[in-house]
Structure formats: C-alpha cells, structure tokens
C-alpha positions as CSV (number, residue, x, y, z in Angstrom):
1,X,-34.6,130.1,92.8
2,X,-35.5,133.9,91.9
3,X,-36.3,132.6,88.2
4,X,-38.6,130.1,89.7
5,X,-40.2,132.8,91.7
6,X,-40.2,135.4,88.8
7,X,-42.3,132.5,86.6
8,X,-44.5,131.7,90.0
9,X,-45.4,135.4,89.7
10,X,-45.7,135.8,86.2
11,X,-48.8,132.2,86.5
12,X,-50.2,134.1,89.4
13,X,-50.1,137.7,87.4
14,X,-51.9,136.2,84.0
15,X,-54.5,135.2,86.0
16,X,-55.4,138.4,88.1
17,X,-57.9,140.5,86.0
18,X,-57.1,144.2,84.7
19,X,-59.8,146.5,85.3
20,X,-59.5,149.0,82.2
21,X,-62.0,151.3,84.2
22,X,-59.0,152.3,86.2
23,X,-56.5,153.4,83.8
24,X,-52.8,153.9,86.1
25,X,-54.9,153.1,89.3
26,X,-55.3,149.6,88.9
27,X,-54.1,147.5,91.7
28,X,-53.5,144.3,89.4
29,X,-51.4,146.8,87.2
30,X,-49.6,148.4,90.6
31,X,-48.6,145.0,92.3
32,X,-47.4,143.8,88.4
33,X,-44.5,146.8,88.6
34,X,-43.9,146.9,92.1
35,X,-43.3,143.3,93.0
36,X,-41.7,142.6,89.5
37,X,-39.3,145.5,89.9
38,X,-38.4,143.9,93.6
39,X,-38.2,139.9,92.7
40,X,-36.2,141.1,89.6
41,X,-33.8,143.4,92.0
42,X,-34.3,140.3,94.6
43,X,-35.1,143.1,97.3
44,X,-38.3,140.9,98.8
45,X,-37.0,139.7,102.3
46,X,-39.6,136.8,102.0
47,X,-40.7,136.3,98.2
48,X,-42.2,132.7,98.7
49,X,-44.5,134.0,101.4
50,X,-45.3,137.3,99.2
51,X,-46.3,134.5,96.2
52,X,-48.2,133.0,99.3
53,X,-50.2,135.8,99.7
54,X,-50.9,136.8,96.2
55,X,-51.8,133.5,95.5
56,X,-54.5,133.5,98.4
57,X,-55.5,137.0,97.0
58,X,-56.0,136.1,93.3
59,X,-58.2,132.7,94.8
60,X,-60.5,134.7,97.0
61,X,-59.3,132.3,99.7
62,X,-60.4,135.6,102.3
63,X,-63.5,135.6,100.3
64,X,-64.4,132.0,100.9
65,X,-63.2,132.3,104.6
66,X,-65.3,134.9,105.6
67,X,-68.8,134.8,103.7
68,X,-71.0,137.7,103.2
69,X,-74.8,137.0,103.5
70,X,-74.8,139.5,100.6
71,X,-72.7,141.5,98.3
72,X,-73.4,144.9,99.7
73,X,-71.5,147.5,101.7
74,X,-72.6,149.2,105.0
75,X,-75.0,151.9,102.9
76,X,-76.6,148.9,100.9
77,X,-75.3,149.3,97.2
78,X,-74.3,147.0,95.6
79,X,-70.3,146.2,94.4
80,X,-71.2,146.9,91.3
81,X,-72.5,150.3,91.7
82,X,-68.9,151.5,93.6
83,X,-67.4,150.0,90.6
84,X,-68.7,152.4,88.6
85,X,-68.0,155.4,91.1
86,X,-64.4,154.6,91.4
87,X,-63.8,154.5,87.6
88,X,-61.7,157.0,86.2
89,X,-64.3,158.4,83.9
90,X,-66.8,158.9,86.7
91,X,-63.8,160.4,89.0
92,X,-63.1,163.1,86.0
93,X,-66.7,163.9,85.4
94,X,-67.1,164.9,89.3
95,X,-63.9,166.8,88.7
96,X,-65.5,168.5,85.6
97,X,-68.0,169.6,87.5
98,X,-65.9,171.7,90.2
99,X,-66.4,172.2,93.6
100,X,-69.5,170.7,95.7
101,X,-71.0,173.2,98.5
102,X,-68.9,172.3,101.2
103,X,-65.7,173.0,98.9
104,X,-67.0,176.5,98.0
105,X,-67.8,176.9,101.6
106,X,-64.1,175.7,102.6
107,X,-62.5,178.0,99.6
108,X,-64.1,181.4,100.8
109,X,-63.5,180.3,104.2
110,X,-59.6,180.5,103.4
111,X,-60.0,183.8,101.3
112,X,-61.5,185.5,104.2
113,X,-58.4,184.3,107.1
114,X,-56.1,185.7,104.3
C-alpha cells in the first residue's frame, strides 16, 4: 500500500508548479521533502486522506468552491504584484537597503534602556 501511496504522491507532486522566485521557500518544494520523508518513514497517521487533500490543493477545488469576484487582496493589488514582493530577490533588495524608520526608531529605543 505505501508504494501505491508514494507513486499517488509522486503524480500529484509532478503536477504542482515550482516557483523559482522562491529559492528554499517554496511551498511545492517544502511539502515534496516533508511528506516524502514521512510516507517513506510511513509516519503519516492518515496518508490516503493527506493525498486527499493535496490532491484538492493542486486542483484549486477551494478555488472553485469559493469564487472571488476578482483576483485582488483587501488593499486592491493584484496577485501578481505580491508575487513579486514575496520573491527572494525583492526580499534581499529590502534587506540591502537596511532598516526602515520605525526600525531605526525601535534600535535607538533599545540603546537608550541599556
């Protein structure tokens, strides 16, 4: 049975889409060692229901169940601008650029209770 789950995984797995914008933080990549590493270790309590919901996850079956009128957050941009503000090379370009006000504010703050 655990090779016909570890196959079941692998389908589902080929199918989900690596986003190379997120180098190491890339859920597809996260759930690929994690759940491998446990159906190969058989330490899932409930595998067939975990391929269940992976399955639904990969299909956008939530997606489909419950429509958005449009593809935007609460604050009105659109997906694919927070695709670009989550991406690794945007996250190390803010960190290039060092703190922001309230950072510098918080730093001297903690030099000054020392």
């Amino acid at each position: 049975m655990s090779a016909r789950l570890l196959h079941r995984f692998n389908q589902i797995m080929k199918e989900w889409p690596i986003d190379k914008t997120k180098p190491g933080r890339d859920l597809a990549v996260v759930l690929r060692d994690q759940i491998g590493q446990d159906l190969k270790n058989n330490k899932l309590q409930n595998p067939q229901e975990v391929m269940t919901c992976l399955a639904r996850l990969n299909s956008n079956y939530y997606y489909q169940k419950y429509r958005r009128k449009q593809d935007t957050s609460f604050t009105g941009d659109l997906t694919k601008e927070y695709s670009y503000l989550l991406s690794t090379e945007n996250q190390e370009k803010i960190a290039r650029k060092g703190p922001r006000f309230l950072g510098r504010f918080f730093k001297s703050r903690k030099a000054n209770d020392k």
